[in-house]
N, C-alpha and C positions, 0 to 999 in steps of 0.2 A: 334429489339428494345425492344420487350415485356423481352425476354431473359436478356437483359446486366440488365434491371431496376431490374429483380427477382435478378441478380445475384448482382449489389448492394444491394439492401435489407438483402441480406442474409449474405455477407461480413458486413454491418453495423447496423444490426438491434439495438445490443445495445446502439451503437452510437446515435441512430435516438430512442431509447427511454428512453436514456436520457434524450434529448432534447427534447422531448412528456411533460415527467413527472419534468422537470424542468420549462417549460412552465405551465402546469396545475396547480401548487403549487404557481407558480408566479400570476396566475387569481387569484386563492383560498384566496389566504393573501394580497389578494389587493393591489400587487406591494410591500410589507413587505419584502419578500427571497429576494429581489433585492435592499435594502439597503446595505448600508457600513459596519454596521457593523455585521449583517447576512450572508455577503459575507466573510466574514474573519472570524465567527466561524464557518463555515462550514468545512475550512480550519482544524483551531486547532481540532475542536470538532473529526474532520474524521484522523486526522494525525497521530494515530496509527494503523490505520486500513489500511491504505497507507502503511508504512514499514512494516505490517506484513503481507500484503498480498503478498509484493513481497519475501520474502523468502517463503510463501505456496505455492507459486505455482511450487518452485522447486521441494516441496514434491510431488505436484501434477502430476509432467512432468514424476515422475519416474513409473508413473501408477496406477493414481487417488488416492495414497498414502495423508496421512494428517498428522498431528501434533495436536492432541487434550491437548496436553501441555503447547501450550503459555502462554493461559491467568495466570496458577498457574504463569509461570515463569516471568511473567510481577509482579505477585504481589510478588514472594522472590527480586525477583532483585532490584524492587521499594525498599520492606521492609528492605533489607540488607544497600541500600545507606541512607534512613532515619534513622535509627541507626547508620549508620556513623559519619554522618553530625552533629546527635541531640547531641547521647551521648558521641562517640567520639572525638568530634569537630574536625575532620579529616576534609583535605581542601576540597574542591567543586572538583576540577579540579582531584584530585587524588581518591576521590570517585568514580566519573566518570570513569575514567581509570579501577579500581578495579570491576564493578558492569561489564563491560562491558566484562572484562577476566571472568568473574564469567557468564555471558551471552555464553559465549563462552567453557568454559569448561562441562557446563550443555548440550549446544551442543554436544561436543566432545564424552561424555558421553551415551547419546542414538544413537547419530550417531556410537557407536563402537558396540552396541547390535544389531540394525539393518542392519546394513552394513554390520560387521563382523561374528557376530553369528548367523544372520538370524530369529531376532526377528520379527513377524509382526510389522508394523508400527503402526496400531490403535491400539495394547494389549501395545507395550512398553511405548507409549506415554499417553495412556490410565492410568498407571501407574505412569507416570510422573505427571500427571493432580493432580492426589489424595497428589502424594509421595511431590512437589513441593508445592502446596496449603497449606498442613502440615508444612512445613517448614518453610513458608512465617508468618503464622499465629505464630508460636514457636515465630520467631526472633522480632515478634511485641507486644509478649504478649499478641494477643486479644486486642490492644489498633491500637487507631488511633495516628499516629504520623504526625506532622505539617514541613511541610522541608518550608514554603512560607519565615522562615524570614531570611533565608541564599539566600541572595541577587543574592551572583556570581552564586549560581549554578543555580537560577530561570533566571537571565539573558544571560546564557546560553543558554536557552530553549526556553525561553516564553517571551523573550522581544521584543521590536519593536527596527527597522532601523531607525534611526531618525539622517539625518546629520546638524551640525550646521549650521545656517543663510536658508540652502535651505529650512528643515523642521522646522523653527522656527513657521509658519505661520499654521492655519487650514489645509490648505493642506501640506501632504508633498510628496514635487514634487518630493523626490528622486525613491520613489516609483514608478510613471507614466517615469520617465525616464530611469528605469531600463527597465520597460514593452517598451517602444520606442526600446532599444537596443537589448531586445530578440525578438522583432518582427521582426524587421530588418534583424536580426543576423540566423532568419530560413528562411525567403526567403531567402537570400546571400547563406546558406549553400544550402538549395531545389535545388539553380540554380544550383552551381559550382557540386554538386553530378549528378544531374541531365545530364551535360555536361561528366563529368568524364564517365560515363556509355556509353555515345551516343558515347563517341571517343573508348572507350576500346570496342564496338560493342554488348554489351548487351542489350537486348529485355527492353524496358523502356514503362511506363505508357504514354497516350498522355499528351501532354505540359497543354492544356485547364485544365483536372481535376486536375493534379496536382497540378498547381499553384492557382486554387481557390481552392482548400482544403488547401492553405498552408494560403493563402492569411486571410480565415476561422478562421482561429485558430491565426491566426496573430491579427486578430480582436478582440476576445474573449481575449486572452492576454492584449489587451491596455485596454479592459473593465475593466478586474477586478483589474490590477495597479492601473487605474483610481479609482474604486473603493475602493482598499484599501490606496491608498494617500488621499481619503476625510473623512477615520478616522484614524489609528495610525501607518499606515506607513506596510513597510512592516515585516511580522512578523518572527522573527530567525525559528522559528522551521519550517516554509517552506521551508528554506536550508537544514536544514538538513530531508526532505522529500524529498528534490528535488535530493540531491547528492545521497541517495541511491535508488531511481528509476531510474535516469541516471547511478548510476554502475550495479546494474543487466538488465537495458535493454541493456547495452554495453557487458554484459558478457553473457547473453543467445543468443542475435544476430551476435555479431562479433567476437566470441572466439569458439575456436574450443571445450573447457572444453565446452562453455556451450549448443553445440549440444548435448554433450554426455548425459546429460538428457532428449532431445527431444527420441535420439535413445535407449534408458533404456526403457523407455513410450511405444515405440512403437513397438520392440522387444527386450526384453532383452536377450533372448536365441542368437542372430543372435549378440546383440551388444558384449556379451561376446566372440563370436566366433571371432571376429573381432582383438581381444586384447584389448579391451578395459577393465579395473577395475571397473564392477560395482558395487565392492564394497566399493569404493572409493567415485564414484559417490553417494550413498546412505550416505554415512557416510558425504560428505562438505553438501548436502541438509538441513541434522536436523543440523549441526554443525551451517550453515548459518540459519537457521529458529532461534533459539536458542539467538544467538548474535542478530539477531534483534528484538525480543522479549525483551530482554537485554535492549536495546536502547527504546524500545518502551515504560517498565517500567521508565525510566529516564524521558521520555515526558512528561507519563501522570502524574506524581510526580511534576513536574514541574508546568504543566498546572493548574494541581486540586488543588497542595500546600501541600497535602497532601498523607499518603497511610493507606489505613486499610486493613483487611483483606477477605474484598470483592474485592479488587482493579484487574482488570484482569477480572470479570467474563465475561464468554460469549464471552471473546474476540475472542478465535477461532472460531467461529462460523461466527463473521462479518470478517476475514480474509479468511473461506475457502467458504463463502458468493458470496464476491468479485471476487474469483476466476471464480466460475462457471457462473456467471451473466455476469462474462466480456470475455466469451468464452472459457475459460479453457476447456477441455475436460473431461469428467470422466473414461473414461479409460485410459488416461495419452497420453505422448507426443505430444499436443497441448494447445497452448495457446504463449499469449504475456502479457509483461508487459503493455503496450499501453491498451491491452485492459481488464486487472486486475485494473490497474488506473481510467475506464469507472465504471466499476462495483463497486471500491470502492466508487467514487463521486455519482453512482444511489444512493447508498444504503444513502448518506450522506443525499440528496436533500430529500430524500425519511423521515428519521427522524426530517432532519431539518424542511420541509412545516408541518410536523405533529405535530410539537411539537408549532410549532409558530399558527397553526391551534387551539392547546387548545384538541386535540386527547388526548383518556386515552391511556397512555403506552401501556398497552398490543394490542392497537390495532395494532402497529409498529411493532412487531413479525409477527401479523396473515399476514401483507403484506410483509414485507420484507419474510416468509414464500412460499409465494404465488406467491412473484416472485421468489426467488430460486428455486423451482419446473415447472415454465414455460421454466423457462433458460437451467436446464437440460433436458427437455424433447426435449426440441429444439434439442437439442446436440445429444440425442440418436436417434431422427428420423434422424434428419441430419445424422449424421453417417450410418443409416440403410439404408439410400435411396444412399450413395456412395460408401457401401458394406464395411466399416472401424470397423466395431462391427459382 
């Protein structure tokens, strides 16, 4: 008994302090985080750190590898589509498109120096930080540029779901009915997987935890619909947070390409023996970190309305943050999106009670500090007590 409880604990500890420090912040502000519309900028506030943590971590998979390049490329990316928009009155929709190939080609780019020519990862990118930063700063002139009064492209991003007659009213039910459908929609699937396993004869989890862990999160789901249907619905840019966590949790867990980062991580020697291209694998990593960095400059442009040429700072820092907090490994080949998504939402609750608390900023570093150095330490004794380091 003692045993299985240490060994959940230690499968979930982020989990479970999450829920510590989301609890704590909810006493702190006197039921405040657990408003409606604190519940939904947690969301936006955190929604780049969500897409850019899940391409870090593929930098991460290949052996504790990083990308200290984002944030520059968050602010050319930004900077490039706000000059489109402003001076070239080029459409929304084909900005978009262009900023996103330009996300991708900046990829393409440092993915061919470290992949191919076997640049370290933290000098290239290291590089890229200063080289992009520069660039971003050139195409804006040192000026703040305003993208909020081009409608289509901020309604792309930063609008609410609002359908006619259902969301006419203070509440909009489309929201809480969407949350009904995906709650449904993961028990239905928990079960019929669940069943698939037990006929093909595969070793499965027992019935009891797994349907009240699914039941769990089934619940938390109908909360926060609920809560975002009693202020403005729900909000676009969680689709598009949502679609690409569900494509890289789909492609690191169900695709054979996305082992081949696990096995790069964990031996690269042995994965090359194998035939596999690891330098392939290095090169889609920053290609995919890149592009969504890309995407990521287009949110928070969106969100903020604006870009200068601070826009982007620190951002890698709350991406390879997230990583490690949500069990990423630091010597690479472990880690899940699941739990990269944990660590970005600590790290959110964590700024958001502080902020609503009336904390001076810098105190948010010294913790958010203080837990990323807990989290890896975990990681290293962990590792060291299962002989993996």
């Amino acid at each position: 008994m003692k045993t299985n409880v240490l060994s959940f604990i230690k499968k979930y500890t982020m989990v479970i302090a999450l829920v510590v420090v989301f609890l704590l912040f909810a006493w702190l502000t006197g039921g405040r985080l657990l408003n409606a519309q604190n519940l939904s900028n947690l969301l936006l506030q955190n929604s780049y750190v969500l897409v850019l943590a899940c391409g870090m971590l593929l930098c991460i998979l290949t052996g504790g590898n990083v990308d200290l390049s984002i944030g520059a490329t968050v602010c050319l990316v930004g900077a490039i589509g706000a000059q489109l928009m402003t001076s070239a009155n080029m459409n929304a929709v084909l900005t978009i498109i262009i900023c996103l190939a330009i996300g991708a080609v900046i990829g393409a780019w440092q993915g061919f120096w470290i992949g191919y020519i076997h640049i370290p990862p933290f000098i290239c990118t290291l590089a890229g930080m200063f080289l992009f930063r520069g660039l971003g700063r050139i195409v804006l002139n040192s000026k703040t540029i305003n993208v909020s009064s081009n409608k289509l492209f901020v309604n792309i991003f930063a609008s609410y779901i609002q359908l006619p007659g259902i969301d006419s009213g203070n509440v909009k039910w489309s929201a809480f009915i969407v949350g009904v459908v995906v709650a449904v929609g993961l028990l239905v699937y928990t079960a019929i997987n669940r069943a698939n396993k037990v006929k093909a004869g595969y070793k499965v989890a027992p019935a009891a935890g797994t349907y009240a862990r699914m039941v769990i999160i089934a619940l938390l789901v109908l909360y926060y619909t609920w809560k975002l249907a009693h202020y403005k619905g729900i909000p676009v840019m969680l689709l598009w947070v949502l679609a690409v966590v569900f494509i890289y949790a789909y492609i690191t867990s169900k695709t054979a390409f996305g082992r081949y980062f696990y096995a790069v991580g964990g031996n690269e020697k042995a994965t090359k023996l194998s035939g596999i291209d690891t330098r392939r694998v290095y090169f889609m990593a920053y290609a995919s970190m890149s592009f969504l960095a890309g995407l990521s400059g287009l949110l928070v442009a969106a969100r903020v309305g604006s870009v200068n040429g601070d826009t982007g700072t620190s951002y890698e820092m709350d991406a390879i943050g997230s990583c490690f907090i949500g069990g990423a490994s630091a010597y690479g080949g472990s880690g899940t999106i699941a739990g990269v998504m944990v660590g970005a939402i600590l790290l959110g609750v964590i700024n958001q009670g502080m902020s609503i608390l009336g904390m001076d900023n810098n105190w948010q570093y010294v913790v958010k500090g203080a837990v990323l150095l807990v989290a890896v330490i975990f990681d290293v004794v962990s590792n060291r007590k299962t002989g993996k380091s």
